[in-house]
Backbone as a ProteinNet text record, in pm:
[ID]
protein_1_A
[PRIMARY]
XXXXXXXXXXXXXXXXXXXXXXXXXXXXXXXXXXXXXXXXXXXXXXXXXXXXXXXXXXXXXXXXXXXXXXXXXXXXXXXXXXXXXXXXXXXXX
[TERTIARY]
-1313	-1247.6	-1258.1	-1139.6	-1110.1	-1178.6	-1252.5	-1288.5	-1257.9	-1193	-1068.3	-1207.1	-1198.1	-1276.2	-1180.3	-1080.1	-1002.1	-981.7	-1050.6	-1058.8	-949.6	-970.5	-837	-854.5	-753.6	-777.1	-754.3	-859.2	-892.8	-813.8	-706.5	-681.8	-697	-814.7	-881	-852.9	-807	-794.5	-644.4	-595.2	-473.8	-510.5	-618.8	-700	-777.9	-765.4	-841.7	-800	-658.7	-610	-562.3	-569.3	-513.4	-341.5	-325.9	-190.5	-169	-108.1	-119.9	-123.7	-95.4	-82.7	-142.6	-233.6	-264	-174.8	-166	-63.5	-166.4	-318.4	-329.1	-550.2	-607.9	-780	-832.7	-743.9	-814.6	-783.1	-671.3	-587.2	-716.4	-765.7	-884.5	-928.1	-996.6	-1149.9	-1029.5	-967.8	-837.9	-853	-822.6	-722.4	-911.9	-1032.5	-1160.4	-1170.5	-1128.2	-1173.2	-1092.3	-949.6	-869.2	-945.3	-1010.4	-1074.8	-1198.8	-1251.5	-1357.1	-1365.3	-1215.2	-1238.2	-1203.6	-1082.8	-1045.6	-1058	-1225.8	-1282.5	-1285.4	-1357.4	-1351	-1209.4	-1123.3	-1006.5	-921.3	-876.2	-790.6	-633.2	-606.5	-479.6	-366.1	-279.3	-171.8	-53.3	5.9	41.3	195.3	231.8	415.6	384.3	493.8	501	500	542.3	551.7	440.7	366.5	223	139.4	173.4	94.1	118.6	258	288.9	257.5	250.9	135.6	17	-66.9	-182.6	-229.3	-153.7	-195.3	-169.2	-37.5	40.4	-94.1	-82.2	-207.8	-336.3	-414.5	-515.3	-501.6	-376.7	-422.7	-460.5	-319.5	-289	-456.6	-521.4	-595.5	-743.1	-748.9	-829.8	-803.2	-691.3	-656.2	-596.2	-629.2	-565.1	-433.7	-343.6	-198.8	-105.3	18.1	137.5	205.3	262.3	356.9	486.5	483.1	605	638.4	563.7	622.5	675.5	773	790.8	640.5	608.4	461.6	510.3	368.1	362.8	388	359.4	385.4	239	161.7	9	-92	-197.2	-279.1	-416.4	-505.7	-658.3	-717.6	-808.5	-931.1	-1054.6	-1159.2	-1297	-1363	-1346.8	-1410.1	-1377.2	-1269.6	-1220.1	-1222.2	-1299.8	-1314.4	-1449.3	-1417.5	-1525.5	-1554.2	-1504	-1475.8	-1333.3	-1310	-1157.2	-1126.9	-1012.6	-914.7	-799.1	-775.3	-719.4	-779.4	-937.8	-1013.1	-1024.9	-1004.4	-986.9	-808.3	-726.3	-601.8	-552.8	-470.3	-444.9	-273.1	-188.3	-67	-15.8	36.6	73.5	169.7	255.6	362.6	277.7	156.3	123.8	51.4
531.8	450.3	521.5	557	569.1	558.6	587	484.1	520.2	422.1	426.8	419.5	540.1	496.6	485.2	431.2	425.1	274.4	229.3	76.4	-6.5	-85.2	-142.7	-314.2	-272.5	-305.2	-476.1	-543.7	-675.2	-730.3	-865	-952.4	-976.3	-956.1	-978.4	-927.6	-747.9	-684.5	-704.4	-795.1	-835.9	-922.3	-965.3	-1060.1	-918.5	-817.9	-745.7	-711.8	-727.7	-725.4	-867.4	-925.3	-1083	-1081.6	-1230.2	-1180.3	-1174.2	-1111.9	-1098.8	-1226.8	-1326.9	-1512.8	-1560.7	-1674.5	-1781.9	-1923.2	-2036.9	-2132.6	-2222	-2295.8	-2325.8	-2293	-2376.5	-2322.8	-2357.1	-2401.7	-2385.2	-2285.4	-2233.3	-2142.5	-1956.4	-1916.7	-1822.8	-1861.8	-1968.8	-2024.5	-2039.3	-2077.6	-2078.2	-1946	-1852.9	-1688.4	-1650.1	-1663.9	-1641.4	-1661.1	-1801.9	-1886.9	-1796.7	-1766.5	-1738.7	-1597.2	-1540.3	-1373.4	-1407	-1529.8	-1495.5	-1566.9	-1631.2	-1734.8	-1616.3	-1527.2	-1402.9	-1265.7	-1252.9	-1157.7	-1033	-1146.7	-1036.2	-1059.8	-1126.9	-1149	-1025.4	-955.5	-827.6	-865.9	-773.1	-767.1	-766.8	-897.1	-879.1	-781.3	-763.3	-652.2	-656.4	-779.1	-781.4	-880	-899.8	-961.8	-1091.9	-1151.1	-1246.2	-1362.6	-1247.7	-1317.5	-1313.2	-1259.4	-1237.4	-1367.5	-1412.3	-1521.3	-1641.8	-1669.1	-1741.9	-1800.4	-1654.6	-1702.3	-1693.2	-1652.8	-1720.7	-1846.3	-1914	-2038.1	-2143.8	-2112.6	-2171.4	-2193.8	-2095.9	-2092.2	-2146.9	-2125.6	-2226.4	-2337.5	-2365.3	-2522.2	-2593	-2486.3	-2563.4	-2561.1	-2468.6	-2476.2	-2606.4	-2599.8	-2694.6	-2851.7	-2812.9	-2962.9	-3016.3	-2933.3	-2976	-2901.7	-2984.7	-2933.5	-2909.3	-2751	-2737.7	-2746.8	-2745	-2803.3	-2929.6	-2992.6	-3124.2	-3098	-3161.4	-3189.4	-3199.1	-3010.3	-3001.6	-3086.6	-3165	-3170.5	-3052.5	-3077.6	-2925.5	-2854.9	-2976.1	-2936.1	-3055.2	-3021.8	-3111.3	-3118.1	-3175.4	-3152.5	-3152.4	-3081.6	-3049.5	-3054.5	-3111.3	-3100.2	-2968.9	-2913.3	-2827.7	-2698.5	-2678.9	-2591.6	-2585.5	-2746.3	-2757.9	-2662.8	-2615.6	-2515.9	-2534.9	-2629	-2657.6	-2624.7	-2680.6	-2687.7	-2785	-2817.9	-2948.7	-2953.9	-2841	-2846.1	-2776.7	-2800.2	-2731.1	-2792.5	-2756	-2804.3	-2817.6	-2813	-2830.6	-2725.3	-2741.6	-2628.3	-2620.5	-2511.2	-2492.6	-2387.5	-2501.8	-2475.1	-2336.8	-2337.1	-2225.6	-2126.7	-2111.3	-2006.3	-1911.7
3109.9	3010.8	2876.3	2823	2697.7	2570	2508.7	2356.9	2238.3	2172.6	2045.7	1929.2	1845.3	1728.9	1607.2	1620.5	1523.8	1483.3	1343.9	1298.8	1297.3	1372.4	1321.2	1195.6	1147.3	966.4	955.2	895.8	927.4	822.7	826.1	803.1	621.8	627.6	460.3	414.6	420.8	361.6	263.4	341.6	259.6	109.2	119.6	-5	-128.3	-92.5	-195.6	-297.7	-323.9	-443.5	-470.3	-594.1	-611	-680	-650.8	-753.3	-891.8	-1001.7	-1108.8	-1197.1	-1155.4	-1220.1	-1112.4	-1133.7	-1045.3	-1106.3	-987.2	-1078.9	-1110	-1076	-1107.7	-1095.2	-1096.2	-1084.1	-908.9	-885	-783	-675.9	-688.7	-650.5	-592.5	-689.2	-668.1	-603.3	-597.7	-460.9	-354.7	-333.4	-191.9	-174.7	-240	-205.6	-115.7	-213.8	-162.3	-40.8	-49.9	150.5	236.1	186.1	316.6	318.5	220.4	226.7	351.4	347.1	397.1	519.9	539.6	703.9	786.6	682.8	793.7	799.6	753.9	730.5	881.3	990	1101.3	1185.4	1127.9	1239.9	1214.9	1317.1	1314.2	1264.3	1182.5	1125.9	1240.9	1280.5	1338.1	1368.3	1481.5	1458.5	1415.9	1431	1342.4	1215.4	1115.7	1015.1	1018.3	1133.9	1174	1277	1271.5	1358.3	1215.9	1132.3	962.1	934.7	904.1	865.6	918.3	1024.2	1119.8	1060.1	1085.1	1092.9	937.7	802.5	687.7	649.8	715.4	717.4	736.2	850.9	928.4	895	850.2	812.9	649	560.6	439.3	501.7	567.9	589.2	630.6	712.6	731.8	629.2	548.9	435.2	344.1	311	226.4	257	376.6	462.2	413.9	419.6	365.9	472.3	462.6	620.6	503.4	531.9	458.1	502.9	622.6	677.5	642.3	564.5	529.1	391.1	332.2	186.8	113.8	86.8	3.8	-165.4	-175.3	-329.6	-408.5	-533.2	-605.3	-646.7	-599.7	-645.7	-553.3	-468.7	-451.6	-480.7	-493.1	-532	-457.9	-415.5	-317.7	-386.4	-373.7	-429.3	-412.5	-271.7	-245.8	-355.2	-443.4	-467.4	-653.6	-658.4	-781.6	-880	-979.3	-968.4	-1164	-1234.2	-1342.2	-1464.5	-1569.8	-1589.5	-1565.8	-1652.2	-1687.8	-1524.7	-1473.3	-1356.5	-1244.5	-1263.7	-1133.4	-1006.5	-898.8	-825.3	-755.1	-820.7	-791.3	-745.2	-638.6	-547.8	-558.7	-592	-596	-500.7	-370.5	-285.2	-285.2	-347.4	-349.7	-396.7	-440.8	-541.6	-418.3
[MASK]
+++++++++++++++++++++++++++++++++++++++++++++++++++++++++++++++++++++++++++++++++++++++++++++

């Protein structure tokens, strides 16, 4: 049997750069969680299994369906970290 020492590149690594605006404070501690729920999960191999399993994995950080008519913002405690809008999570962002 074969053995591949060639890494294959985890999931998170998509979290190591942030985006240049956040929309709102709670938005960082989200981008964190999804860094660190899918730290050892291996990077998918089409664009479309990407889209998946970040869909997914907000949805389920933040306990929101975005398949439903998303608010434009919801609040999570967990994500509250201080700030006039800490805690508030902007879905599109």
């Amino acid at each position: 049997m074969a053995h591949d020492d060639t890494a294959v590149p985890k999931t998170a690594a998509l979290f190591d750069a942030g985006p240049g605006k956040w929309g709102l404070r709670g938005d960082p501690h989200v981008w964190q969680a999804l860094r660190g729920t899918l730290s050892g999960t291996d990077l998918p191999a089409s664009a479309d299994a990407v889209a998946r399993l970040l869909r997914a994995t907000f949805e389920e950080l933040v306990e929101v369906d975005l398949s439903a008519e998303p608010a434009p913002h919801v609040y999570r405690e967990r994500y509250a970290h201080g700030g006039m809008s800490g805690g508030m999570v902007h879905p599109d962002t």
